[in-house]
N, C-alpha and C positions, 0 to 999 in steps of 0.2 A: 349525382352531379356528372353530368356531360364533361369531362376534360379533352375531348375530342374538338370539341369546337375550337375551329380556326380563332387567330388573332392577329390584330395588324405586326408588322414587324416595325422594329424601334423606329425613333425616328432619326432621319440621316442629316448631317451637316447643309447647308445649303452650299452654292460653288461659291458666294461673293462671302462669305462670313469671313470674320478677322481672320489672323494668323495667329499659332501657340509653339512656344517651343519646347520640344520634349525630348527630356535628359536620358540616354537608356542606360546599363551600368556600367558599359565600357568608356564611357564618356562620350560617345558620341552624340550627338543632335543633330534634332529631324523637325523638320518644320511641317506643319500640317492646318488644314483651316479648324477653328475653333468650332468644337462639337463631335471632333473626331473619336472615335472609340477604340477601344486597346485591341479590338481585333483589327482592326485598319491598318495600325499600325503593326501591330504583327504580319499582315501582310503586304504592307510595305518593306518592312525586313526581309520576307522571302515566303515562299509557298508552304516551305517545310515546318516551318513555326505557326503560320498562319493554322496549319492546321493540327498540331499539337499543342495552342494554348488553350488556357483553360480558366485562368483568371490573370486579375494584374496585380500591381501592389505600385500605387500613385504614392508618392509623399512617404513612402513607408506603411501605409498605411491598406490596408487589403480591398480590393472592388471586384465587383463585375466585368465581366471581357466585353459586355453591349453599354456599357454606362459611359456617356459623351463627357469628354474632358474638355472644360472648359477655361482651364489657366495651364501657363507653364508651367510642368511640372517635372519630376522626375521617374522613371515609368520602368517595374522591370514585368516581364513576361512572365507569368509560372505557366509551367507544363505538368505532366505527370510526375517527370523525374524529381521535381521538386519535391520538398520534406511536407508543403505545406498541400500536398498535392491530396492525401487523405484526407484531414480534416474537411475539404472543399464535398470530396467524394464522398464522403458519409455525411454529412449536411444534406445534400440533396437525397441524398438515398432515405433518408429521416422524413422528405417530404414527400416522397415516391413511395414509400410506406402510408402514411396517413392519406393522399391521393387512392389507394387500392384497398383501403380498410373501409374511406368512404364510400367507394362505389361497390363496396361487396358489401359493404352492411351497412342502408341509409340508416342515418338516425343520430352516426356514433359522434360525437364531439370531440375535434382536436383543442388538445392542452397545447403542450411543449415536447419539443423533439432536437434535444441535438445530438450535436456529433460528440461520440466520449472517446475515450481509449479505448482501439482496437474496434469502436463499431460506431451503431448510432441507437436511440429508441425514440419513443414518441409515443405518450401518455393519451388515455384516450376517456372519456366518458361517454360509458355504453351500458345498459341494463341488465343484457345480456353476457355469461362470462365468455368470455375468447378460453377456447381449449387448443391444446398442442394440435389437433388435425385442422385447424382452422389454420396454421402456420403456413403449411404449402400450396393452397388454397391464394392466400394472400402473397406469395411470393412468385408463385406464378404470373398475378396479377401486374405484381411489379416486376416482372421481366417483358410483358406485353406492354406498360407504358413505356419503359425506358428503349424500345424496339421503336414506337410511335415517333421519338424525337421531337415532342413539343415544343416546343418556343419557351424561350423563359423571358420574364417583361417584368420591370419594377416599375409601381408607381406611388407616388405620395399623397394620402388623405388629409383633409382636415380631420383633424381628429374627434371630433361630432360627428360627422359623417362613418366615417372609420364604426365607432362605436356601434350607429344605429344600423350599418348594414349588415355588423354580424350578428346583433341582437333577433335580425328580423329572419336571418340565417338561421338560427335556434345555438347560435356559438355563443353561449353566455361565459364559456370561458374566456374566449378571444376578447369579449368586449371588456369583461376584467382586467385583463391584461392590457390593454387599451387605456384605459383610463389609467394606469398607473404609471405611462410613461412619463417620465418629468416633460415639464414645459419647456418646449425648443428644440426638442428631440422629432427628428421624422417620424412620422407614421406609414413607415415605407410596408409597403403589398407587394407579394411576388407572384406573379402568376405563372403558372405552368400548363400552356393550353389553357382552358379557361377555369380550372382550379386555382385559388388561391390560398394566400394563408398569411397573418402576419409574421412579417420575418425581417430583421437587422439584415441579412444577406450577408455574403454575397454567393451567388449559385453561379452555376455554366449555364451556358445560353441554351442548353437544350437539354431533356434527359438523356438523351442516348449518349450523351458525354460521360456518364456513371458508368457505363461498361455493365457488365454483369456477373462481376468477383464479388457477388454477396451474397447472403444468405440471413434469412432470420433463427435466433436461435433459442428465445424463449420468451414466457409472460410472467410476469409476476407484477403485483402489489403494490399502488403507489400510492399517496397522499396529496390532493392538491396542494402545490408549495412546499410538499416538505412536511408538512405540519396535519402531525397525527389527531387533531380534531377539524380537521377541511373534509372532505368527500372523499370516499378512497376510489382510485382509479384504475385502470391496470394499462400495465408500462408494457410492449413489447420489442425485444432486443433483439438486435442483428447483428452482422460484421458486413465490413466493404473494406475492399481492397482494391491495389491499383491492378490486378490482373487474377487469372486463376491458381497460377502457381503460389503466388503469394495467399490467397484464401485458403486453399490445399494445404500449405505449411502451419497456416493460421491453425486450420481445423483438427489438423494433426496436434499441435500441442494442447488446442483446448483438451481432446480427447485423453492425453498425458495427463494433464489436470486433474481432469476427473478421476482418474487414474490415484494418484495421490493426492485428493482432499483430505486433509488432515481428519476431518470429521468420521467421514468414512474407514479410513482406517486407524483412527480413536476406536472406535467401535470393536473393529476387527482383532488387534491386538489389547482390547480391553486396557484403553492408556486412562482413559477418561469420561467422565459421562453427566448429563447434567437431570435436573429432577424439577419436575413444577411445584412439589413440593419446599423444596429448597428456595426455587426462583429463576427467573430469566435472567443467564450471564452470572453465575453464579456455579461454577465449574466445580466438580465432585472431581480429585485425583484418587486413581484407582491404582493397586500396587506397582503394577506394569510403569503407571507415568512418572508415580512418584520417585520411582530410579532414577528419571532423567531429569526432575528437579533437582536430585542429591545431588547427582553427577555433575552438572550445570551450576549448584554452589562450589562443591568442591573444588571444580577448576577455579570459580573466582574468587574462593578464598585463596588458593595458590599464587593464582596471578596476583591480587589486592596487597597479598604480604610483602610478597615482593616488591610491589609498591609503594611501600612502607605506609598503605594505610590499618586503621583500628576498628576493629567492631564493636557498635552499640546495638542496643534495645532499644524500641518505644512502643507508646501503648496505642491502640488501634484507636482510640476518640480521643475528643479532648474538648475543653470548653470550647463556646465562641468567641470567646474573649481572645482566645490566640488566633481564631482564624479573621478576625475581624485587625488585629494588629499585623499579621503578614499579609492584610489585604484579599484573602482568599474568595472571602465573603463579601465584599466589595466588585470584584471583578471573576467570580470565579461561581459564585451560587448555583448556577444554573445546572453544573454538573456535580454538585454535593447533593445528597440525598439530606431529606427534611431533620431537623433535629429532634434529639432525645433526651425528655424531659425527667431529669434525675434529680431530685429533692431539689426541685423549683428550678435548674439552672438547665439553660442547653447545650446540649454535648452535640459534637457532628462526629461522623465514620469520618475518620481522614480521607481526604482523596491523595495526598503529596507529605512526602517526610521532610523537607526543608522546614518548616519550623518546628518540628522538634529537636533535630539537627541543632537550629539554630541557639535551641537553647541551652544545648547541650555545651556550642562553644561558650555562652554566654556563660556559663554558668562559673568559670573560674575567671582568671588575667592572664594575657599572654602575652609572652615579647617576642619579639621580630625575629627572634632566634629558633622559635620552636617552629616557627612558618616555612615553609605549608603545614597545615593540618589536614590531615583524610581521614576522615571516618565514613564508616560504609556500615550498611544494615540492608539483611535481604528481608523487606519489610510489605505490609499486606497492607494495601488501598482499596479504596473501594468511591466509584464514581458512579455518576449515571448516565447513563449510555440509553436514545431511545431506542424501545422495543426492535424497531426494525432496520437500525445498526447492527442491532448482534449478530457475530456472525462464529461458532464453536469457539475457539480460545482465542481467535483473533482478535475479536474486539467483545469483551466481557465486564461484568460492572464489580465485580472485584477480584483482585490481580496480586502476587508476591513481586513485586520488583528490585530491579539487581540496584539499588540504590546509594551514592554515595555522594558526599560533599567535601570541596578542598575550599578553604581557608587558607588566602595566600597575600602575600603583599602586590603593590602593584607592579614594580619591576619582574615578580616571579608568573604572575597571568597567562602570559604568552607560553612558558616553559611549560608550564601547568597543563595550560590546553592542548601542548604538540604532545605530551607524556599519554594524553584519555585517549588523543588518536591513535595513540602508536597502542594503546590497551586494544583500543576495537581491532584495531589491524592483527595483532594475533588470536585472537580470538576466529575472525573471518574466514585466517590460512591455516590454521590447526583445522577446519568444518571444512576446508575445501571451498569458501565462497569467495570467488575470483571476480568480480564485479559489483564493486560498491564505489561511493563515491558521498560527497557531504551536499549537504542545500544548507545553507545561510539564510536562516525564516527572518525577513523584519518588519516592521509590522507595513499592515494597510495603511496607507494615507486615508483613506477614504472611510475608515473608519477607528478615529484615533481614539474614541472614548475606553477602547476596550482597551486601552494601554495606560499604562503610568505616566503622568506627564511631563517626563523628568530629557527635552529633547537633547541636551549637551549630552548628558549623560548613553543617553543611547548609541549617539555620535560615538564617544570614547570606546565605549563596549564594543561595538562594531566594528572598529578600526583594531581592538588587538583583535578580534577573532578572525577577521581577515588576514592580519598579518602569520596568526598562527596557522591558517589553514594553508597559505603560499607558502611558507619554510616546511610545514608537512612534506610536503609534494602528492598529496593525497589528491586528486580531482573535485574539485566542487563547483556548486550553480546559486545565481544568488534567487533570493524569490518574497513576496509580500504577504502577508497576511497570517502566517503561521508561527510569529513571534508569541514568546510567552508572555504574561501583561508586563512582566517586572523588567522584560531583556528579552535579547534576542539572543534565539536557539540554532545549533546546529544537529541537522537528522543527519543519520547515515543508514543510507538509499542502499538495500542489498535486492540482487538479483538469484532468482532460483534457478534449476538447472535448468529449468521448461522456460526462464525469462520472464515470471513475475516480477515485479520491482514491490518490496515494500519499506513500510518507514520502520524501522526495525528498532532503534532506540537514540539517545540524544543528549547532546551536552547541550548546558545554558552557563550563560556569565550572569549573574545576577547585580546588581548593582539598587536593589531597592533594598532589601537584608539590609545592608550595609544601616542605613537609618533607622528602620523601623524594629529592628532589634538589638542596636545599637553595639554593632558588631567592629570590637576596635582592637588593635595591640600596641605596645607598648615600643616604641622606637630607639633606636639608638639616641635621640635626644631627652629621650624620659619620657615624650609626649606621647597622647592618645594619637592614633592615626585608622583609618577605617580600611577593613578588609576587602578583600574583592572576594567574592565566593562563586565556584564554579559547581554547579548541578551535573552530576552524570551520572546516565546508566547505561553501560554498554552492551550489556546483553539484555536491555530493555526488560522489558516482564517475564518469567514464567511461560507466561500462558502464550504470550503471542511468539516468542522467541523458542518454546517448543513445538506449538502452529507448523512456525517456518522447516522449523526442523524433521518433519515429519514428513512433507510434502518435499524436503531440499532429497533428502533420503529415499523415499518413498514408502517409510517405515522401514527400510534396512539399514536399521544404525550401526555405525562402526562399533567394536567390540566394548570400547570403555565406555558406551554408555546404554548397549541391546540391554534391555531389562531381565534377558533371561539369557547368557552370554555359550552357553554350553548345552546339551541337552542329552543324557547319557541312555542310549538304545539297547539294553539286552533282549539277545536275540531266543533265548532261553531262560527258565527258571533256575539253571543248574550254576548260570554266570553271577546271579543277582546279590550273590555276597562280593564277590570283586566286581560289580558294577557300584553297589554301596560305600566302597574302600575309596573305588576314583572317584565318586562322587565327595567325600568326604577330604579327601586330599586336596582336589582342586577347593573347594569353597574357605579352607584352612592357609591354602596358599597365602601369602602377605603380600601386599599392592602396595606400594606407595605413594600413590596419588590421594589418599585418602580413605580412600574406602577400605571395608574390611573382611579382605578376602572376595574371591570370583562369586557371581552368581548361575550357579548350575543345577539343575533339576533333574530327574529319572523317568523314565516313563516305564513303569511296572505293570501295561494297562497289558490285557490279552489279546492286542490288538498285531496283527502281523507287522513284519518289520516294516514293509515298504508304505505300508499306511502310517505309522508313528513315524516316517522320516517323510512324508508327506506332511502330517499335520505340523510337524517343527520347521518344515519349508513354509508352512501358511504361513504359521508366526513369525516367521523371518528370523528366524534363531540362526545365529552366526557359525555354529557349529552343532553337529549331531556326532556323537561318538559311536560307533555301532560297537559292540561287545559278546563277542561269542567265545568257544571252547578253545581255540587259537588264541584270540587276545588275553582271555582270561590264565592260559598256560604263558606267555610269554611278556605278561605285563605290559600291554600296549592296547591299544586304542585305535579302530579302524575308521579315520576323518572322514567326513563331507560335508561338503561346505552346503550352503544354503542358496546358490548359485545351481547346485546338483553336480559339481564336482567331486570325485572322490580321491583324495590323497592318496588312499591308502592305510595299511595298519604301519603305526608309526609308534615308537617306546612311551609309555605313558610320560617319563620325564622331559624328553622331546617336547613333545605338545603343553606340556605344564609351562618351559622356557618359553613356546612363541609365545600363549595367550597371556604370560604373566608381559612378556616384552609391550604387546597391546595392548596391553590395558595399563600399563607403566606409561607409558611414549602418547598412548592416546593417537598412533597411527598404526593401521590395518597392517599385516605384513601382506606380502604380495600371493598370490597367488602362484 
């Protein structure tokens, strides 16, 4: 396809046409004949805007900088500096991709390309696979259209039309697409030069408005729709940014990323590993990870007691008869794996402990006096996750979760929920994660079946969680569709050092329990009255909460939780009986956080010194003791650190105080 070929430019106001008046943000108004377009008026404001805008936002509502306004409206400008200034810039960069794949390789069919976080892609149906040297190849192509400056032009099809001329085009995706727009909905065309594509919009009036702060950056594996029995396609990803400095910084921490992918250095440190034998998403903890599971409960037994909650047990299935009473099975199926048929009845793998929980409370009477209740269990789910969701511990289909439930009156609700924030919040600053914040999930309008349809009730629930999230003073954002069916959930949103964001774990107010397990206590009037119960897990799952932890670190975990905390070097065969002494003292040392005594190892291998303090630098081992005829005559122990700093030789009971301090305190001493 020729995208070369000229095209008329939009069309312009006539001089007699009505008048419109348009509101800008400062309040001012500006009168203009009806048909005028947002660049007109950008350059009726001045020269300098005229040529830094880039789109508009009419009504609130976002457009085109060439689209003729034809009621009074209210009109702000965006530029670059604007927030909403990338999303624009990788949208078209998404279509400047699929324009330069066309023309380098006839044949290939565009899917769907938008703009995501941090980049864009654009799925394709092609025969042939796209391999990584195809990449530069194609981005070269896209920096010669975006050089070109095409014209960009919308126009609206009937939708029959629309249909048969991308049928005749060989776009059988497009024309599916097509037909699926609801009735009343434009069927707006973008054209870029004489390329087009169906698109909601809105784009800049030309490509070379994109600049050339992008790059593509890999292919992988898509499904049309989503949906693992459609057509697979393959997806290629990019980034765009508003300039080069900003792609430079971008590309720099991808490359940090990559750096600390949990997977990759799962591997390296031997934390973890998974088996097709076993299954997909079905995580093998290997000695190395399991420290940092212990370690990960230990603190939340600590923290939990303190809390004055209790720990229970429950068993990994159970009929359906109870997932069908909490509703699970109702609105929840589709991520429970099939049932197990056990002397004619079906049992499911749990995916969620709240109704065993709940039966747990049920199972005695209580009065208003013993309220709150917390019980807590670090308890083992299992969901289903599709195949190409999984991603190493991040998203896997069975998980241990930090799981617990308060049972509380309604006057205590609000306390209840500032007390789980103020749980996450140390948890966060003990890890050093200095940027988190909450989202308020409630549900989609637009798709209310997937909820309970209990609307007062929802009302109520949402208005304490708000009130408790403002008395926090914790940051939060409110958002749609990621309520749970029974209530609305609160995530909290953590940032890594590189500036990932993920949803790392969640409080819910549930308010359907209440009925369905007929969860009540006894009041100071004698009567039954029904609980409120709050869902939480703050340190989320295991798996995804050690994920974070790995890449938060880089696999250099602080001392209370390195899986191999020490690692004792004799520098000779002569020292190895007082290398076996410290080794045996340190591990006998007493901890109080739990655990029993340090983890410390020897390396007796015949391997020279500076290679064994290499190999305990790979492992990221927090300490290497080197031990020769010196240390060994004078009881000490010559440090360094896993940084490659050397202390020095330093009293063996010295070094017994810091690491005993560290691994008590659960903070690093200073260097």
């Amino acid at each position: 396809m020729d995208w070369r070929k000229p095209v008329s430019a939009p069309h312009s106001a006539p001089p007699d046409a009505p008048r419109i008046s348009i509101t800008l943000p400062d309040g001012k108004t500006m009168t203009f004949a009806r048909g005028v377009s947002g660049a007109d008026v950008a350059a009726a404001i001045g020269p300098g805007l005229a040529k830094a805008a880039l789109a508009v936002e009419v009504n609130g509502c976002q457009s085109d900088l060439f689209r003729p306004l034809e009621n009074d409206a209210r009109l702000r400008i965006l530029t670059r500096k604007d927030p909403e200034a990338l999303k624009f810039i990788r949208h078209d960069a998404a279509h400047v991709l699929a324009m330069a794949v066309q023309e380098l390789y006839p044949g290939t069919q565009v899917t769907i390309g938008p703009a995501i976080d941090d980049g864009f892609y654009y799925d394709f149906a092609r025969a042939v696979p796209f391999t990584p040297d195809d990449l530069p190849k194609i981005e070269a192509k896209m920096h010669e259209i975006v050089d070109a400056d095409l014209p960009t032009r919308r126009e609206v099809w009937p939708r029959d039309a629309a249909i048969a001329h991308f049928e005749n085009m060989g776009e059988h995706y497009k024309a599916e697409l097509i037909r699926a727009i609801p009735d009343g909905e434009d069927v707006s065309i973008y054209f870029h030069g004489a390329w087009h594509d169906l698109c909601r919009g809105p784009h800049f009036a030309s490509t070379s408005r994109i600049g050339h702060a992008f790059k593509l950056t890999k292919i992988a594996g898509a499904y049309w729709r989503g949906d693992a029995n459609n057509a697979q396609l393959q997806r290629i990803y990019g980034t765009a940014w508003r300039d080069e400095k900003e792609l430079a910084a971008y590309l720099t921490r991808l490359e940090e990323a990559e750096k600390r992918d949990h997977r990759k250095i799962g591997r390296e440190l031997e934390l973890f590993t998974f088996s097709p034998e076993v299954g997909a998403g079905l995580p093998l903890w290997m000695p190395n990870g399991m420290v940092i599971r212990q370690e990960l409960e230990f603190l939340a037994l600590q923290e939990e007691r303190r809390d004055g909650y209790r720990r229970v047990a429950t068993p990994h299935i159970a009929k359906d008869a109870l997932y069908l009473r909490s509703r699970h099975l109702p609105y929840y199926a589709e991520d429970m794996y099939s049932p197990l048929d056990i002397d004619g009845e079906s049992y499911y793998l749990r995916p969620m402990n709240c109704p065993h929980h709940h039966l747990i409370y049920g199972a005695t009477r209580h009065s208003y006096r013993e309220l709150p209740m917390r019980i807590a269990e670090y308890a083992q789910d299992y969901r289903y996750e599709a195949s190409g969701g999984l991603s190493g511990l991040m998203r896997v289909r069975g998980f241990c979760q930090n799981d617990a439930h308060i049972y509380c009156r309604y006057d205590q609700a609000k306390d209840e929920f500032i007390r789980v924030m103020h749980l996450h919040a140390r948890y966060y600053d003990l890890m050093g994660i200095k940027e988190y914040y909450m989202r308020l999930s409630l549900p989609d309008t637009a798709n209310l079946q997937k909820y309970v349809d209990e609307p007062e009730k929802w009302l109520a629930a949402a208005d304490i969680i708000r009130a408790a999230m403002k008395e926090s003073g914790y940051p939060y954002v409110e958002a749609k569709g990621e309520a749970a069916f029974y209530g609305p959930k609160v995530d909290f949103m953590i940032k890594s050092v590189i500036g990932t964001e993920y949803a790392i774990s969640t409080n819910q107010l549930d308010f359907l329990a209440t009925q369905t397990f007929g969860l009540s206590y006894i009041g100071e009037d004698g009567k039954e009255h029904p609980v409120y119960v709050i869902h939480r897990a703050p340190l989320g799952s295991h798996e995804r909460f050690t994920a974070f932890l790995i890449e938060h670190y880089a696999g250099a975990f602080p001392v209370w939780l390195a899986p191999v905390q020490a690692r004792i070097v004799p520098i000779t065969d002569r020292v190895a009986d007082y290398a076996l002494k410290v080794q045996e003292r340190l591990m006998a040392l007493p901890v109080t956080n739990g655990t029993a005594g340090l983890r410390v190892d020897i390396d007796l291998s015949a391997e020279r010194m500076q290679r064994k303090i290499r190999d305990a630098q790979n492992l990221k081992i927090p300490y290497m003791l080197v031990i020769g005829d010196k240390e060994a005559e004078a009881g000490a122990v010559a440090v360094r650190l896993r940084s490659g700093k050397d202390l020095g030789a330093i009293p063996l009971e010295s070094f017994m105080n810091r690491i005993k301090q560290e691994a008590e305190t659960r903070h690093d001493v200073a260097d």
